[in-house]
C-alpha positions as a LaTeX table, in Angstrom:
\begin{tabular}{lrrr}
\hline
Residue & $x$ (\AA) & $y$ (\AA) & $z$ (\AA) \\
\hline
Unk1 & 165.74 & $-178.70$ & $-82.69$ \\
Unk2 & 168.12 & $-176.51$ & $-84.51$ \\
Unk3 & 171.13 & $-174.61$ & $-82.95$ \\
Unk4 & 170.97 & $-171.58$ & $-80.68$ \\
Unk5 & 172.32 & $-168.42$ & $-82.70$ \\
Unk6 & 173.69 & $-166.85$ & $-79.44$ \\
Unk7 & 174.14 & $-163.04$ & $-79.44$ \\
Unk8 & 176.85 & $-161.66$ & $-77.34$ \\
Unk9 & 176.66 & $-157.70$ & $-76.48$ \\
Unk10 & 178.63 & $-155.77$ & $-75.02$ \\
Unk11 & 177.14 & $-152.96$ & $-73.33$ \\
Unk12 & 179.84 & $-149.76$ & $-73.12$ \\
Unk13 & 180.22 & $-146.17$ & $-72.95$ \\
Unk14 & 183.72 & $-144.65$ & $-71.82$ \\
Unk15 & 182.21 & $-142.15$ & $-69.61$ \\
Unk16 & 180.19 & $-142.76$ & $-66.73$ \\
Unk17 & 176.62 & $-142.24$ & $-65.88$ \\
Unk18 & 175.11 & $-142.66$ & $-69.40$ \\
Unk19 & 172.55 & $-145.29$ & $-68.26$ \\
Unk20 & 174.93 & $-148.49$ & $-69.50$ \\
Unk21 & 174.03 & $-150.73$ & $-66.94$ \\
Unk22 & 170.75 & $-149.23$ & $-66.35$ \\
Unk23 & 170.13 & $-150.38$ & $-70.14$ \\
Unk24 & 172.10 & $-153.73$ & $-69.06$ \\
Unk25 & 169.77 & $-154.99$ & $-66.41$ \\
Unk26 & 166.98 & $-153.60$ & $-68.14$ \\
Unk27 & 167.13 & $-155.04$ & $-71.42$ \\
Unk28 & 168.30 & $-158.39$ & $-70.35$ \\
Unk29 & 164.89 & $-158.49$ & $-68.40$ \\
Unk30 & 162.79 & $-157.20$ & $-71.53$ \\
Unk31 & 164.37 & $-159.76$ & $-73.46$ \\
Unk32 & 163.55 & $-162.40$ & $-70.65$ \\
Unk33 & 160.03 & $-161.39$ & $-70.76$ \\
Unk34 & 159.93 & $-162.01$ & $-74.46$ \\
Unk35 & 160.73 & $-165.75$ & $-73.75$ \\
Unk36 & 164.56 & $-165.75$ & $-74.45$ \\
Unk37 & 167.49 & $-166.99$ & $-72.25$ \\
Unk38 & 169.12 & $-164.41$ & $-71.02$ \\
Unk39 & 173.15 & $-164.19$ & $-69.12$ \\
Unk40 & 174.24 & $-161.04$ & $-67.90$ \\
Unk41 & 177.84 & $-160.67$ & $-67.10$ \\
Unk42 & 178.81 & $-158.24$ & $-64.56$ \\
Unk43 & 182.43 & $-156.97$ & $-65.66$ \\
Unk44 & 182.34 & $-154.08$ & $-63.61$ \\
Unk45 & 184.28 & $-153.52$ & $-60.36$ \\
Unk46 & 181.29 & $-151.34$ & $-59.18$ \\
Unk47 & 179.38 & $-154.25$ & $-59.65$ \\
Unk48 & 176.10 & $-152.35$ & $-60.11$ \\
Unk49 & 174.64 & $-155.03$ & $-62.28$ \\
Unk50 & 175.13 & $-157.34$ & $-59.63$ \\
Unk51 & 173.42 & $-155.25$ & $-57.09$ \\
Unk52 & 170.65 & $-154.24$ & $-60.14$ \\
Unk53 & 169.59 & $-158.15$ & $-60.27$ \\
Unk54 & 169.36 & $-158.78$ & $-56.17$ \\
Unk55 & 172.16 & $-161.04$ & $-56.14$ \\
Unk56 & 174.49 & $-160.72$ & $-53.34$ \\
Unk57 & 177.92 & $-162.28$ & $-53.70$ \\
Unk58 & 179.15 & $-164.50$ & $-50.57$ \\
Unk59 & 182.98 & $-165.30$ & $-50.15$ \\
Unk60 & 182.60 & $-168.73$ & $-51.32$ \\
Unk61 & 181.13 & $-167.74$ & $-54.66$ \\
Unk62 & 182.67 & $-167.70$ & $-57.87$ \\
Unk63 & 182.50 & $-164.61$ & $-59.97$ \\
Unk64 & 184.00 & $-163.07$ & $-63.33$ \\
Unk65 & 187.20 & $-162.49$ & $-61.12$ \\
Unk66 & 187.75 & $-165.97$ & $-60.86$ \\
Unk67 & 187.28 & $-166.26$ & $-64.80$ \\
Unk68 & 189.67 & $-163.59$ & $-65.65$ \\
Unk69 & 191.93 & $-164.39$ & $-63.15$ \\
Unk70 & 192.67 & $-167.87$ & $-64.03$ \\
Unk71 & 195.34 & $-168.90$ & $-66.63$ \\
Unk72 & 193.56 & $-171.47$ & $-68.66$ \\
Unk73 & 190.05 & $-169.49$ & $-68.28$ \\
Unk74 & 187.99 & $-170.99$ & $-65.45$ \\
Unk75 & 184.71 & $-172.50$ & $-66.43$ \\
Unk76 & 182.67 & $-169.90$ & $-66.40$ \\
Unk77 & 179.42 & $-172.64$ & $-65.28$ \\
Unk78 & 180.92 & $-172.40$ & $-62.05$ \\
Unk79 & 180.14 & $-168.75$ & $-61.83$ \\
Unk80 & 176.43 & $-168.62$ & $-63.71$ \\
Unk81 & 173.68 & $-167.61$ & $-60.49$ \\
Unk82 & 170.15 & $-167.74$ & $-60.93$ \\
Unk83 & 168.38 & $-164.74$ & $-61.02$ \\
Unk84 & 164.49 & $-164.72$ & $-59.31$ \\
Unk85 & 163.28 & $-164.00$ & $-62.88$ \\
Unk86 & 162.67 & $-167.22$ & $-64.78$ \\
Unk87 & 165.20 & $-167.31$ & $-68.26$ \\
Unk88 & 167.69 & $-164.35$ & $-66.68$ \\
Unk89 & 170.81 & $-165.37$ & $-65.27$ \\
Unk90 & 174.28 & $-163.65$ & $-63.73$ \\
Unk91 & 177.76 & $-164.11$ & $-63.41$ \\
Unk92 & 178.13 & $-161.55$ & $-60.69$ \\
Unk93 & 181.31 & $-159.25$ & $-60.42$ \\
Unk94 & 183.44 & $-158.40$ & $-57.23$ \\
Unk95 & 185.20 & $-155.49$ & $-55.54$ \\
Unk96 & 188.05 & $-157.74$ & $-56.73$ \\
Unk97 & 188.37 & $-157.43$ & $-60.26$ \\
Unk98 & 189.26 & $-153.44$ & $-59.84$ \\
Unk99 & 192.80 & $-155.12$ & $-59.28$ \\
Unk100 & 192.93 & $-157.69$ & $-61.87$ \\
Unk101 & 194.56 & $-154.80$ & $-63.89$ \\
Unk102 & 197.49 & $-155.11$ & $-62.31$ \\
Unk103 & 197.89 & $-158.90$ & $-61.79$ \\
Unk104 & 197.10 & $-159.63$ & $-64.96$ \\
Unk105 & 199.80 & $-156.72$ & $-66.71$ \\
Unk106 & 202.11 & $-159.40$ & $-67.76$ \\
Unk107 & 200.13 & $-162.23$ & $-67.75$ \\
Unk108 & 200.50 & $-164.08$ & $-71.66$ \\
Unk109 & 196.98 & $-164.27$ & $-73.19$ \\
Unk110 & 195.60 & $-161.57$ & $-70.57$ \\
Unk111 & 193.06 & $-160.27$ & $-73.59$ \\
Unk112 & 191.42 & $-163.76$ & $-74.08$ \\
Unk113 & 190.50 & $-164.77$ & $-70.30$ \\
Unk114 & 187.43 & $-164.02$ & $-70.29$ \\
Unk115 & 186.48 & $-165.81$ & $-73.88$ \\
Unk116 & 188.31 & $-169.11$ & $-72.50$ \\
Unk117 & 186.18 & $-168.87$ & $-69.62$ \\
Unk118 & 182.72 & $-167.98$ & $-71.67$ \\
Unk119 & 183.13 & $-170.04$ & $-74.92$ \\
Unk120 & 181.97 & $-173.77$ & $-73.46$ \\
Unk121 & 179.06 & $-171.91$ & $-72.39$ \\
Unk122 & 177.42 & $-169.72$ & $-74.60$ \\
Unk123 & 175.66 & $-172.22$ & $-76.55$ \\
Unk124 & 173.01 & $-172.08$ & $-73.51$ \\
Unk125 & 171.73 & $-168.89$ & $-74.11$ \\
Unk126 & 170.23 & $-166.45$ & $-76.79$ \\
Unk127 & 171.67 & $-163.58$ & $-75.40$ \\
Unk128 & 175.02 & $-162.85$ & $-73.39$ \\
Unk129 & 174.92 & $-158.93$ & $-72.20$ \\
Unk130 & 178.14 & $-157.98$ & $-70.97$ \\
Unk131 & 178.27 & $-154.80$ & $-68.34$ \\
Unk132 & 181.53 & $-152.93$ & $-68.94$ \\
Unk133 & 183.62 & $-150.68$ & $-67.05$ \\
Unk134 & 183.41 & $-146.83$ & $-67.66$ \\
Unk135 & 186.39 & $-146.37$ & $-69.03$ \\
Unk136 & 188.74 & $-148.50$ & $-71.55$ \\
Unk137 & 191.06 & $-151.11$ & $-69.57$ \\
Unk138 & 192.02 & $-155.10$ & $-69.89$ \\
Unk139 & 188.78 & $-155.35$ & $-68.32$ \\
Unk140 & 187.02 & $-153.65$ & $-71.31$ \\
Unk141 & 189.12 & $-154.90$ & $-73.98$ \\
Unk142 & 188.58 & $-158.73$ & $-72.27$ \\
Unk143 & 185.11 & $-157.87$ & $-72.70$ \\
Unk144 & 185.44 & $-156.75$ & $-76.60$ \\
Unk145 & 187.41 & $-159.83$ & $-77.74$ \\
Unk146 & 184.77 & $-162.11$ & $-76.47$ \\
Unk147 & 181.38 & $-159.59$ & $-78.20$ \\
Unk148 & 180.07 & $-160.13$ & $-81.38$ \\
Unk149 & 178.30 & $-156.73$ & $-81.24$ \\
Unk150 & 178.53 & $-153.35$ & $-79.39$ \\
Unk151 & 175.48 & $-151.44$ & $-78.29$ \\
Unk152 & 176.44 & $-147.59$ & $-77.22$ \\
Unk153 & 174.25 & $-145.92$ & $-74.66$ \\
Unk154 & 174.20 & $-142.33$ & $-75.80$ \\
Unk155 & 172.48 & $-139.88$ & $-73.11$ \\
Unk156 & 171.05 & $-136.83$ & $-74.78$ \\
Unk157 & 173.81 & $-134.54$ & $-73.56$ \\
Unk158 & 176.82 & $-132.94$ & $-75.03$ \\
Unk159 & 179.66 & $-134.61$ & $-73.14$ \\
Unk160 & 178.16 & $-138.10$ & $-73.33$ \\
Unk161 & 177.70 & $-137.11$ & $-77.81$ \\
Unk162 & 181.01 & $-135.99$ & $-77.61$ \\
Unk163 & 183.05 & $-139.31$ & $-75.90$ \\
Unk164 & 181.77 & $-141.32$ & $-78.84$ \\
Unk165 & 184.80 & $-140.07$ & $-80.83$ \\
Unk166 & 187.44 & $-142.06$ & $-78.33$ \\
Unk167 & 184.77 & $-145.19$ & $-78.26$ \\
Unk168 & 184.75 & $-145.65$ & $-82.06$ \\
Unk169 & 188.36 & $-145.53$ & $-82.18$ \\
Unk170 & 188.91 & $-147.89$ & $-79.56$ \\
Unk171 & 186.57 & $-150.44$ & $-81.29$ \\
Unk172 & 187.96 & $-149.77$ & $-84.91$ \\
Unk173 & 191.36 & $-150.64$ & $-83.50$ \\
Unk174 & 190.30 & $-153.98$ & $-81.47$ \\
Unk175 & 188.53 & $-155.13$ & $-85.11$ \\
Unk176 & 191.47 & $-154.26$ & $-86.56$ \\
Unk177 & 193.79 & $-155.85$ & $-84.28$ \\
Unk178 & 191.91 & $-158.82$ & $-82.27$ \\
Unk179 & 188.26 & $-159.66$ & $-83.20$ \\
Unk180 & 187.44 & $-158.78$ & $-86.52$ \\
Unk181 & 183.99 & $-159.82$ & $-86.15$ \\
Unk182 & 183.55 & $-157.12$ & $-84.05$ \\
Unk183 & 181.09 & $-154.00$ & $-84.76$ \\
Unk184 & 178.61 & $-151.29$ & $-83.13$ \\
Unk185 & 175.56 & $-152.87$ & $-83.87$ \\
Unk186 & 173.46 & $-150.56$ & $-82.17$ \\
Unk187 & 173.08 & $-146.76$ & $-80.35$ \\
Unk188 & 170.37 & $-146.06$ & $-77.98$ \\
Unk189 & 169.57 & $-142.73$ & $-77.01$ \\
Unk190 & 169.33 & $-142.45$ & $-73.16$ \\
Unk191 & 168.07 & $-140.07$ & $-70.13$ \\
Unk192 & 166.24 & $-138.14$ & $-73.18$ \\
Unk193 & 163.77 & $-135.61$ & $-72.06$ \\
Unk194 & 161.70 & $-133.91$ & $-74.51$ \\
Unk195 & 160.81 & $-130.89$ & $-72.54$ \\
Unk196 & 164.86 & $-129.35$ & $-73.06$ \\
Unk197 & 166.22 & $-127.76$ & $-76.15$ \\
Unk198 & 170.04 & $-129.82$ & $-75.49$ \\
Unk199 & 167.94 & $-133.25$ & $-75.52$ \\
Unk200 & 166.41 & $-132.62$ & $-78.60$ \\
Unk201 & 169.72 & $-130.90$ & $-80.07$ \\
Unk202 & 171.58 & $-133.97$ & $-79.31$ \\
Unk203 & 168.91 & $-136.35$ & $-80.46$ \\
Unk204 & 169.38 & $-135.00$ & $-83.78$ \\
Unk205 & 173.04 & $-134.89$ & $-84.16$ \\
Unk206 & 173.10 & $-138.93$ & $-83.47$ \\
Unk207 & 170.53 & $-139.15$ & $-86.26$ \\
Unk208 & 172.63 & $-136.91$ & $-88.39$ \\
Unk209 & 175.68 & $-138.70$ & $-87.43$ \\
Unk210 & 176.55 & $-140.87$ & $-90.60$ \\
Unk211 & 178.72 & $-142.91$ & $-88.69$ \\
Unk212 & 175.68 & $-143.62$ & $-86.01$ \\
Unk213 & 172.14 & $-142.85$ & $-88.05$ \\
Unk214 & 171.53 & $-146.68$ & $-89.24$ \\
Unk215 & 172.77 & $-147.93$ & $-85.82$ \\
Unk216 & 170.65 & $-145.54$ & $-83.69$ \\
Unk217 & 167.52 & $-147.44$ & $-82.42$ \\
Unk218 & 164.06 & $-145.84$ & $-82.50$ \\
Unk219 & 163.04 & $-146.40$ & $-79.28$ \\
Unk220 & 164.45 & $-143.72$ & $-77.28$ \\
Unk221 & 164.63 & $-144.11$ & $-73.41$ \\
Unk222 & 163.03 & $-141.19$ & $-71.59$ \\
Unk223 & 164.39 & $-140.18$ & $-68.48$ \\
Unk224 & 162.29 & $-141.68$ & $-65.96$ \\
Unk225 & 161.84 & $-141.89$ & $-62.11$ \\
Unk226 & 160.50 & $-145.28$ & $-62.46$ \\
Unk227 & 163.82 & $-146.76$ & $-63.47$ \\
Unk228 & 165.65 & $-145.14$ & $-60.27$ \\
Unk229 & 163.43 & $-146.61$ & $-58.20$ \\
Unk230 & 163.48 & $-150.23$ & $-59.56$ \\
Unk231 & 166.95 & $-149.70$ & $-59.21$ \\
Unk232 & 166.99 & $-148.79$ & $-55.45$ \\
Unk233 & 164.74 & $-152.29$ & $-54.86$ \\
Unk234 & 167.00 & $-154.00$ & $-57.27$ \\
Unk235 & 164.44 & $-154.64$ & $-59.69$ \\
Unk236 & 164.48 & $-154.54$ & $-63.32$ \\
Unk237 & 161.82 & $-151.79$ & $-64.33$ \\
Unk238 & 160.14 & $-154.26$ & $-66.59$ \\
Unk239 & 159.00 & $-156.20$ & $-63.17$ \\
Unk240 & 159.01 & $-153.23$ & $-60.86$ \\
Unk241 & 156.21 & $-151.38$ & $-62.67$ \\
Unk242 & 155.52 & $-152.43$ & $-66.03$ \\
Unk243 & 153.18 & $-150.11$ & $-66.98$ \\
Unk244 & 155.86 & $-147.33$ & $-66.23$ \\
Unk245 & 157.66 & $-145.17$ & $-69.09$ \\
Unk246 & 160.77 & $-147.13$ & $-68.53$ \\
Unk247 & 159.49 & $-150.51$ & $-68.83$ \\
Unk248 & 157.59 & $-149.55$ & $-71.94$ \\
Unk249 & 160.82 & $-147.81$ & $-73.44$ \\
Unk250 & 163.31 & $-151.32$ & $-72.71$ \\
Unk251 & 160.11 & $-153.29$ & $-73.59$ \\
Unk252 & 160.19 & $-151.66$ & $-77.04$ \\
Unk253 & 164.03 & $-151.92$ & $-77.13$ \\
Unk254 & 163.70 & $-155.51$ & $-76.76$ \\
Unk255 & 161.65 & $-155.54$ & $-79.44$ \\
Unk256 & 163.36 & $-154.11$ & $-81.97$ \\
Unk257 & 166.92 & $-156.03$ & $-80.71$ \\
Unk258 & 164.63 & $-158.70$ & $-81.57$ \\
Unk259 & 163.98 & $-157.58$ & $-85.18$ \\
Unk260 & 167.85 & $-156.51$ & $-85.72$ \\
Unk261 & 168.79 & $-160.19$ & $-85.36$ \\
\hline
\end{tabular}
């Protein structure tokens, strides 16, 4: 049996609402479906992958906090949850971490916690997704020293086109500085409706964009109801209603993640 290549993603946008951990949950399932082993790591204070997957935290559980919180990096096998989807698995986040920030401003090594804790355990899977917080922090950059690869969800709207300016320089300078394997691997265009004239503008600057064009997958995610409800019943799209829009977009984005490898 030959070894696992694992790919480790991190999922992250600067500004909120873009569909990152909508494309988080959802492509972690996809990629589930297509028979791979799957760990999705919540890194969010909002926790919305968390609540995404139907997991609910109890006091006694361990959870990313614990793994960034801890000096030498807490085993993060102490943390991994089943999901109820066969080859998808969590390490949930907690109301917590939004003050790890400050415990952890002095704290040597504070960039590398998370790694310590993930390392002995990556081996396990095919794919680690990492959920990030919306906006650059030790959190994020935690997050970015451990990925291999950065996917950007891009929704089809001018603000969210025009944030990817601050993102690019914020990965250039942790390549440059801390993990020079580091690199935006991929840009999926979210929320995209056909129907408006600014969708279809902003579609076509991201395939314009030299810095983006390569990078920017086909398969474009439409906005869909479908995908807010799953969401509501905490259910990945792709087993909420898999003949829906949305499951047939992250289906397809699976699919070509797959052929990227």
């Amino acid at each position: 049996m030959g070894t696992r290549k694992t790919r480790i993603i991190a999922v992250i946008n600067e500004k909120g609402g873009v569909g990152k951990t909508v494309t988080v949950i959802n492509l972690g399932a996809a990629l589930s479906k297509l028979g791979k082993k799957v760990l999705i790591v919540d890194v969010d204070p909002q926790f919305n992958s968390t609540r995404g997957l139907g997991v609910t935290v109890k006091d006694d559980d361990h959870t990313v906090y614990d793994i960034i919180s801890s000096p030498d990096g807490t085993p993060a096998s102490s943390s991994i949850m089943s999901t109820q989807w066969e080859g998808l698995d969590l390490i949930p986040s907690h109301i917590d971490l939004s003050g790890a920030e400050v415990e952890l401003v002095d704290a040597p090594g504070r960039e590398n916690r998370l790694k310590a804790g993930l390392d002995p355990i990556k081996k396990n899977y095919d794919f680690i997704i990492l959920d990030t917080p919306p906006s650059l922090s030790l959190l994020t950059v935690n997050v970015l020293v451990f990925a291999r690869e950065v996917f950007v969800p891009c929704q089809t709207h001018p603000y969210a086109y025009t944030a990817l300016d601050s993102l690019v320089e914020t990965i250039d300078s942790i390549r440059e500085n801390i993990n020079p394997g580091l690199k935006i691997t991929g840009v999926i265009a979210t929320f995209y409706d056909k129907r408006t004239r600014v969708g279809h503008s902003i579609l076509e600057k991201l395939q314009k964009d030299k810095r983006f064009s390569r990078k920017l997958f086909n398969t474009i995610i439409r906005s869909n109801i479908t995908v807010a409800e799953s969401a509501y019943y905490s259910k990945p799209v792709v087993f909420y209603d898999k003949h829906s829009h949305g499951a047939i977009d992250y289906m397809n984005l699976a699919q070509e993640v797959l052929e990227r490898s």
